[in-house]
C-alpha positions, 0 to 999 in steps of 0.5 A: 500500500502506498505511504499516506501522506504527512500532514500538518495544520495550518490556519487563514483569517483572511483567505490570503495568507496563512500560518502553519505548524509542522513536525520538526521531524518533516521538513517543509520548505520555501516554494512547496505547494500545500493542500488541504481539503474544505468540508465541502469537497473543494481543495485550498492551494498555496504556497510556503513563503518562509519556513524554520526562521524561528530556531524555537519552532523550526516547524512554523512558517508563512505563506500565500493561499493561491485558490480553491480547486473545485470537484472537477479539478478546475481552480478559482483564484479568486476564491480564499475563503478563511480556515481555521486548523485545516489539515493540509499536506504537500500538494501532489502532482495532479493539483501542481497540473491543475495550478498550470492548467489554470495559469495557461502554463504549457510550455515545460522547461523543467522539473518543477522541485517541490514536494511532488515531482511535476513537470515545470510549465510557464507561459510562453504568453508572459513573454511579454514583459521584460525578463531578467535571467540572471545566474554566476559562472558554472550554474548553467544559465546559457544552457537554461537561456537555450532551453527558454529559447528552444521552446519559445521557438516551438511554442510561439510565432514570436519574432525572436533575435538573439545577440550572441557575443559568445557564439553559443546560440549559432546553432539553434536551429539544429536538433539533437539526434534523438530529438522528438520528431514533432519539436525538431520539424517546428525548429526546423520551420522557424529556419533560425538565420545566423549572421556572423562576421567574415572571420567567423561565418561558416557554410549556411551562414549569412554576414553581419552587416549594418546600413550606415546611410540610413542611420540618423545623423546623430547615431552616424555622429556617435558611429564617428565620435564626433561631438556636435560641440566639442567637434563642432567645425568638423561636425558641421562639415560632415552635416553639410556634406552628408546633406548634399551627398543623395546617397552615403556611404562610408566609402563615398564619404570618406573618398569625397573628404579626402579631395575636399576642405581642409576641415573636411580632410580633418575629418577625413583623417579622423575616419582613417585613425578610427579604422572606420574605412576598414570596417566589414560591418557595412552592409554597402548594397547588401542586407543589413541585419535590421533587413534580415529581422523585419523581414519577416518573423522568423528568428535571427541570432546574431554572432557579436564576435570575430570582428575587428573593432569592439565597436563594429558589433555595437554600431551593428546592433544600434542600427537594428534597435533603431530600426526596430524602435523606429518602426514600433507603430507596426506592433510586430511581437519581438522578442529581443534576447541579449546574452551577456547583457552588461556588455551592452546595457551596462553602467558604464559605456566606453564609446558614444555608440555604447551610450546611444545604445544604453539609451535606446534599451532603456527606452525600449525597457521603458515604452516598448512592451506597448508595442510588442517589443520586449527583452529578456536580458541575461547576465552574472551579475544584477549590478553589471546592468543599468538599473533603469533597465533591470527595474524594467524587468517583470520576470525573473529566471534565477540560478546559482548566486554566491554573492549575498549582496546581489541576492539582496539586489534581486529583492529590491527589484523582484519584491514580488519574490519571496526573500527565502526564495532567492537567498536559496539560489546561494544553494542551487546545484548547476542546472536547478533556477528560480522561476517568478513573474508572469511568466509562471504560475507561482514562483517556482524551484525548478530543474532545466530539462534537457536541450533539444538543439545543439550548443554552439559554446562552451568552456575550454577544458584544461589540458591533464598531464599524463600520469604514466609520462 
């Protein structure tokens, strides 16, 4: 026969939160699922916030009431009647589905870690807030951001573009061997487009470019590091001749400087010491990478790396944001993913393309959710990303953290997490997150699944020396 499950009492007087008090000998932890049946047959949900604070009942804790599920297995959230002294114990799997069912979570990610094992759903529709995936080196965060995107691309229509400094995104339209017959076709109809620079490109994959001509004067300005004050003869020259020029280059430009004024030449000379005339991210006549995203609504990673100025991949991007941002009105649902976000949405910007940029995410954070333009930013560290960014964010996708004081952080943007939710990430073994927002039903312990395409990083392992030599 099976084991009967452990019970323990729990009291509500308002129908919102509640108060229970457990064996010290069954260990009830933050994020579980408690269930405790009414009189008349329906079934209160909720969920443990804080538990074992008090060393003189390690059994007590708090937490919040989700709903009421009904005979049928159906939950009403809005019913929380009180209960006084209800035996409850840990809910089991049929009411972890019956929970998701209710929140339209289907999209499984993982294995949701609390008293029963279940599958982990979230909802690819919650999507459309900002969402912040954060976790330290080693705790598996790119392997968990490639399974968000994997079901993403299986679960929605979503225009997705993925700017990737790592590489580790270049081949996610590949699946696995092995990979269920239904998800591979669904990625391979999504046909992911890689841009990559020259240096880097491969068979199958297409250049990472950007149109300069068609950049507003300020951002082609910044691009050049001209100052409208600081700058100012150069900079009104190079206004004047854009002006006259029908269409421009950097080729064009920086030929016609040469032979011109003597502040043109000046000029001329500042596009030569900055390397500028050799840049491959122009895209000349070709496809730039804003052409490749708004074309359609297919998904896009975009290789940052292997060119030969930092500043190319920014300038790259700053054309496609702004492309993006510029035509907002047309509410084409995207979903902008930036991998190792303080790169480019950081505190400190070291170019005048960098800071435009910051600008431009920090207003896409800001405004863009209106017309269906939104981030899921990833990174180590919560303090790498400027703060009028993260604040922006309403989901949160939390691994292993060591650091106390980014904890800390977290709690202040994400105050709808419980604080022994996220003090437990300091615990997390590589592969298990923190799941909370709109995206997922309640706040949930969770363990990633399995990757259905394949990597493109990695680490570089260390090379053993060889005991018998």
């Amino acid at each position: 026969m099976p084991e009967a499950p452990a019970v323990f009492r729990a009291h509500s007087r308002d129908g919102r939160s509640f108060r229970f008090s457990a064996p010290s000998s069954f260990v009830v932890r933050p994020g579980d699922l408690i269930a405790g049946s009414l009189d008349d047959g329906r079934v209160v949900l909720g969920q443990v916030e804080a538990a074992g604070d008090d060393p003189a009942a390690p059994g007590d804790g708090t937490g919040g009431v989700i709903g009421v599920l009904g005979p049928d297995g159906t939950l009403d959230r809005r019913a929380r009647p009180p209960f006084a002294d209800l035996q409850v114990r840990l809910a089991d799997a049929d009411e972890l589905g019956a929970l998701q069912r209710a929140t339209r979570a289907a999209t499984m990610v993982g294995t949701w870690l609390t008293g029963a094992t279940g599958p982990a759903m979230v909802r690819a529709a919650g999507f459309n807030r900002h969402t912040f995936l954060c976790g330290q080196s080693g705790s598996g965060k790119t392997y968990a951001l490639g399974v968000l995107l994997e079901r993403l691309l299986i679960d929605t229509d979503l225009r997705v573009v993925v700017l990737d400094p790592n590489a580790d995104f270049v081949r996610l339209g590949e699946t696995r061997p092995g990979a269920d017959a239904d998800d591979a076709r669904r990625v391979t109809r999504r046909r992911v487009r890689v841009l990559r620079s020259d240096h880097s490109r491969g068979e199958g994959e297409e250049p990472l470019r950007m149109r300069f001509r068609t950049m507003p004067r300020a951002t082609q300005a910044a691009v050049l590091r001209l100052d409208p004050v600081r700058d100012h003869e150069e900079y009104n020259a190079y206004l004047r001749f854009v002006d006259h020029a029908e269409e421009v280059d950097l080729g064009d430009l920086f030929g016609g400087l040469r032979v011109g004024t003597p502040v043109e030449q000046q000029l001329a000379r500042r596009i030569e010491n900055l390397g500028l005339d050799q840049w491959e991210v122009f895209a000349l006549w070709g496809e730039s990478a804003a052409d490749v995203v708004t074309g359609g609504t297919g998904v896009t990673v975009m290789d940052l790396g292997g060119f030969g100025s930092p500043v190319e991949p920014v300038a790259a991007v700053l054309d496609l944001l702004g492309v993006l941002w510029a035509r907002r009105e047309e509410r084409v649902p995207t979903l902008v993913v930036i991998d190792e976000a303080h790169n480019l949405a950081g505190v400190d910007p070291s170019h005048p393309a960098a800071q435009l940029l910051l600008e431009l995410i920090t207003r896409i954070a800001a405004e863009g959710r209106k017309y269906g333009l939104w981030l899921l930013l990833s990174s180590q560290r919560p303090s790498k990303i400027h703060p009028q960014v993260l604040s922006q964010c309403d989901n949160l996708v939390l691994m292993r953290m060591n650091s106390p004081a980014d904890v800390a952080e977290l709690g202040h943007v994400f105050g709808f997490v419980p604080p022994q939710l996220l003090a437990a990430s300091t615990g997390f073994l590589q592969g298990e997150m923190l799941i909370a927002g709109p995206m997922a039903p309640v706040p949930m312990l969770t363990r990633v699944r399995e990757r259905l395409t394949v990597e493109g990083g990695g680490d570089v392992a260390v090379p053993l020396a060889d005991a018998s030599t």
